[in-house]
C-alpha positions as CSV (number, residue, x, y, z in Angstrom):
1,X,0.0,0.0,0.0
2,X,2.8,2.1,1.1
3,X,4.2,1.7,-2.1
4,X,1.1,2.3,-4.4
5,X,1.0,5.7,-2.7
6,X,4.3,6.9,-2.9
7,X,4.0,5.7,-6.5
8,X,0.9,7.8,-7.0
9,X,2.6,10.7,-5.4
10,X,5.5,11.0,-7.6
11,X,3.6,10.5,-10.6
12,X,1.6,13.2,-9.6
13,X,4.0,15.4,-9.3
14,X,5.8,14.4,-12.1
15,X,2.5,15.3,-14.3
16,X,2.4,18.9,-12.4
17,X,5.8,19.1,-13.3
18,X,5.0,18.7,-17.0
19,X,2.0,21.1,-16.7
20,X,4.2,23.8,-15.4
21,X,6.8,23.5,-17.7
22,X,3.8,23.7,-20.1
23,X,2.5,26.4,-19.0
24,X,5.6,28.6,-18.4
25,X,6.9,27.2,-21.9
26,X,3.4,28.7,-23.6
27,X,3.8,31.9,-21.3
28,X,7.3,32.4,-22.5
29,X,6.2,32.3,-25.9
30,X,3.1,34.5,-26.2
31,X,5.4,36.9,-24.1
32,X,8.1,37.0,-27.0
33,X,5.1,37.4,-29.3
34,X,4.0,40.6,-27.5
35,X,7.2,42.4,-27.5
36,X,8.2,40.9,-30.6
37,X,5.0,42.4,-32.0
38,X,5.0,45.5,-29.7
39,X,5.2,48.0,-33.0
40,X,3.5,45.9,-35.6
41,X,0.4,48.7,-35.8
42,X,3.4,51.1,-36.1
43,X,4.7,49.7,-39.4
44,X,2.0,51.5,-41.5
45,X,3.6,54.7,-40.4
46,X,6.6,54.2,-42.2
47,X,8.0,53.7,-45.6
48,X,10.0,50.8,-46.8
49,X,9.3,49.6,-42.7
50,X,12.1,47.5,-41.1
51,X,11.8,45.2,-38.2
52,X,14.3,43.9,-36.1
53,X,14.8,43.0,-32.1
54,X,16.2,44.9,-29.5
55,X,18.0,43.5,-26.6
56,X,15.1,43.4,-24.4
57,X,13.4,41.3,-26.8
58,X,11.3,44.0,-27.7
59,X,10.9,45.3,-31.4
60,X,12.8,48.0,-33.2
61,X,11.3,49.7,-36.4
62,X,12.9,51.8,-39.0
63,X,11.8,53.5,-42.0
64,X,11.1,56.5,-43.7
65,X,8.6,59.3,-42.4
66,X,7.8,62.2,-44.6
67,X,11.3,61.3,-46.3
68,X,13.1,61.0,-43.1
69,X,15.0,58.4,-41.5
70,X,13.5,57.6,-38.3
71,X,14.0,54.8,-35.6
72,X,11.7,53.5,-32.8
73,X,13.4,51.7,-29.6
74,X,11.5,50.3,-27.0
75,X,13.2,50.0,-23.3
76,X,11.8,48.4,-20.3
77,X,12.7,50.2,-16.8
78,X,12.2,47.8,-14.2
79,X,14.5,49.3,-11.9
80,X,13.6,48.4,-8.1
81,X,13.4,51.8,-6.5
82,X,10.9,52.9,-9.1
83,X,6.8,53.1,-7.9
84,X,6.0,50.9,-11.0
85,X,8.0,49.6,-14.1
86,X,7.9,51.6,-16.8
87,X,8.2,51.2,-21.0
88,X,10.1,53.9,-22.6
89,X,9.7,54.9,-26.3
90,X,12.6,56.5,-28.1
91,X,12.0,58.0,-31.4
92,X,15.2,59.0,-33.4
93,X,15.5,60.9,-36.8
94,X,19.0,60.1,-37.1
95,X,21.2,61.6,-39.3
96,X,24.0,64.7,-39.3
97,X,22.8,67.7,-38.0
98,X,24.4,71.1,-38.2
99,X,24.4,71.9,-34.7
100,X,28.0,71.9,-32.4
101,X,26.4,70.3,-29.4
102,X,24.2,67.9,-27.9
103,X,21.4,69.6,-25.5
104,X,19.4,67.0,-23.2
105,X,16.0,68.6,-21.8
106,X,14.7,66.1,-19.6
107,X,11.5,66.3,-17.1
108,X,12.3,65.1,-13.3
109,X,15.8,63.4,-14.1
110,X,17.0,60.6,-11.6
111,X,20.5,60.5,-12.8
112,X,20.2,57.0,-13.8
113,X,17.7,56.7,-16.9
114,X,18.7,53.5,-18.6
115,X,17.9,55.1,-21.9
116,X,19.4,58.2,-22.0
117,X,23.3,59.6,-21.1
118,X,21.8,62.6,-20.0
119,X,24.1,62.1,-16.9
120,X,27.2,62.0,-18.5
121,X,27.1,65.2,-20.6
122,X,29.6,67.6,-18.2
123,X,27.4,70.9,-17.8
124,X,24.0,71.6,-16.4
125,X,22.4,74.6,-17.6
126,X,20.1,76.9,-15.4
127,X,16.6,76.5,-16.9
128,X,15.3,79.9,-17.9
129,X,11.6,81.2,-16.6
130,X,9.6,80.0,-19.1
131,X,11.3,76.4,-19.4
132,X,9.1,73.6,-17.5
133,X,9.8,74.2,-14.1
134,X,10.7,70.3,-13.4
135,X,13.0,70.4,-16.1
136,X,16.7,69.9,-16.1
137,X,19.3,70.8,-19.3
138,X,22.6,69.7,-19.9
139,X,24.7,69.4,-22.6
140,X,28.8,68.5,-23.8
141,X,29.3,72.3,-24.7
142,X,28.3,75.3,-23.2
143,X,29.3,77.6,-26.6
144,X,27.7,75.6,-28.6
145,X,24.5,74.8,-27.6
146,X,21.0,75.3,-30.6
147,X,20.0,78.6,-30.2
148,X,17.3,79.3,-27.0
149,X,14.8,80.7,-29.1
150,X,15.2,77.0,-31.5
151,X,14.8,75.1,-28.4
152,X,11.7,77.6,-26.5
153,X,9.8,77.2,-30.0
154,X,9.3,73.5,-29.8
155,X,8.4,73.6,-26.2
156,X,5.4,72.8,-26.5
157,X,6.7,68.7,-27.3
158,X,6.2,68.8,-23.2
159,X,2.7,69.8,-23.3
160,X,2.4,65.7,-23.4
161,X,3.2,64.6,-19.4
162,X,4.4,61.6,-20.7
163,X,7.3,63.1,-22.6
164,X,10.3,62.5,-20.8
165,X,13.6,63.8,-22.6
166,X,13.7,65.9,-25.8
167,X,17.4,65.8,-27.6
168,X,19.1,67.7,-30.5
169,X,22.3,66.9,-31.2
170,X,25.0,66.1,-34.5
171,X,24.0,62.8,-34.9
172,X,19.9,63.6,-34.9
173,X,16.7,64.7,-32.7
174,X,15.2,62.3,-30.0
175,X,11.9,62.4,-28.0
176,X,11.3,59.9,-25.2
177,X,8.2,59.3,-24.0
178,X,6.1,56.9,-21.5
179,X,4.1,54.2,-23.4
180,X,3.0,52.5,-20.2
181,X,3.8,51.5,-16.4
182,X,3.3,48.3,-15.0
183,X,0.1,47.2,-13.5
184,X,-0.1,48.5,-9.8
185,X,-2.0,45.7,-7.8
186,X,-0.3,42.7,-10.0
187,X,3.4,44.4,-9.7
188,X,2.9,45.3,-5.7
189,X,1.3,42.0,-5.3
190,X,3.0,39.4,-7.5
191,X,5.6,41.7,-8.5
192,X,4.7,41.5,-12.5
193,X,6.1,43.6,-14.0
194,X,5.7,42.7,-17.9
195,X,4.1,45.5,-19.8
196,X,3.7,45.7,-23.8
197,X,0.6,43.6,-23.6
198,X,-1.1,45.8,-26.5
199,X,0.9,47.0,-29.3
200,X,1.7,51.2,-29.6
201,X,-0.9,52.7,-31.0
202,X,-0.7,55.1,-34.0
203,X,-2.2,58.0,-32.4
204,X,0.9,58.0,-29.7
205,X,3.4,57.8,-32.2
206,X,2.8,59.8,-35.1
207,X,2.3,63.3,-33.0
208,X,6.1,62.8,-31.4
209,X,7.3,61.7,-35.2
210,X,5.7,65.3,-36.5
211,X,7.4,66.9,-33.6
212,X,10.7,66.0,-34.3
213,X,10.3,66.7,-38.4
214,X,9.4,70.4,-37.1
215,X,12.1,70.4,-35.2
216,X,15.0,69.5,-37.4
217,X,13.5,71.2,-40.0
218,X,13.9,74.4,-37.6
219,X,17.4,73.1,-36.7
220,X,18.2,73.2,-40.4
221,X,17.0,76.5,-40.9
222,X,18.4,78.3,-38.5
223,X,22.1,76.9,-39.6
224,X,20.6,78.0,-43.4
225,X,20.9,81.4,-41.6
226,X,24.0,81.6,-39.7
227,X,25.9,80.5,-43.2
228,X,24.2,83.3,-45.2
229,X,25.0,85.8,-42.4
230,X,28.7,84.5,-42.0
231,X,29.0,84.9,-45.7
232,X,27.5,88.4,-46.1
């Protein structure tokens, strides 16, 4: 009898043992699906669309928008000493720019922002009255910073409390924004913290890609300028 039972035991739990690995097998995969998928919605945004992975396992998309190159990254921050997980969006129309400096506007900076080296650039800059007042700026070069006015003009990027960091720079423009945190009572609870359940809507990501064509156009133009005035 004795036998019998400790027979039945472990072959129960050698069946649970094959449901869970089951389960966490199927779980693994629709979760690569998700991110893998996170900015399939996004494609139609975008000419000649390319997909790829980013270390995360989340998808990166490329393309052209309105002519322009332009890159989407999307970062998990699922640092401990945050309230709740967060997924960052970074959109990127990379490409030379005539501009001396990189300038980093970012709202409520920690310091530590996984997808930005806002930290590293060696001079804060005192944020002038009409900046947002939870705003920080630095940048690698005092005397060669875009113009204020370039910068004040395009403000209004921030009227969106989920934009995070706006960046010109030589290499291109940047806007980070937050796509979503994790969910409170699961992540406090369980301590879930996966996010990018439903993919990025349109409607979040074409306003920030407009943005940034307004602003390097103005970035162009105003170096259009300083040429003609250099060479009258």
């Amino acid at each position: 009898m004795d036998r019998f039972i400790t027979g039945a035991i472990l072959v129960g739990a050698a069946v649970l043992l094959v449901l869970l690995f089951r389960h966490l097998r199927r779980a693994s995969a629709e979760r690569h699906a998700q991110r893998t998928g996170y900015l399939d919605v996004c494609r139609a945004l975008l000419g000649a669309p390319r997909m790829g992975c980013g270390g995360s396992g989340f998808a990166r998309l490329g393309g052209h928008y309105r002519g322009v190159e332009a890159d989407v990254q999307v970062l998990p921050d699922t640092l401990t000493f945050r309230k709740l997980p967060a997924l960052w969006v970074l959109v990127t129309l990379p490409g030379p720019l005539p501009v001396g400096a990189t300038m980093n506007l970012m709202i409520r900076p920690t310091g530590i922002e996984p997808f930005s080296r806002f930290h590293t650039l060696t001079h804060q800059l005192d944020s002038p009255d009409d900046f947002p007042e939870d705003c920080a700026i630095r940048t690698d070069s005092r005397a060669h910073m875009p113009p204020e006015d370039l910068v004040r003009a395009h403000l209004h990027i921030f009227d969106d409390p989920k934009v995070k960091e706006l960046v010109i720079s030589p290499k291109g423009v940047r806007i980070v924004f937050l796509a979503e945190e994790a969910q409170r009572s699961r992540y406090l609870i369980y301590r879930d913290a996966e996010m990018g359940a439903t993919p990025l809507a349109l409607d979040l990501l074409k306003p920030k890609l407009d943005q940034l064509i307004a602003l390097r156009a103005d970035v162009l133009d105003v170096a259009a300028i300083e040429v003609q005035e250099l060479r009258a």
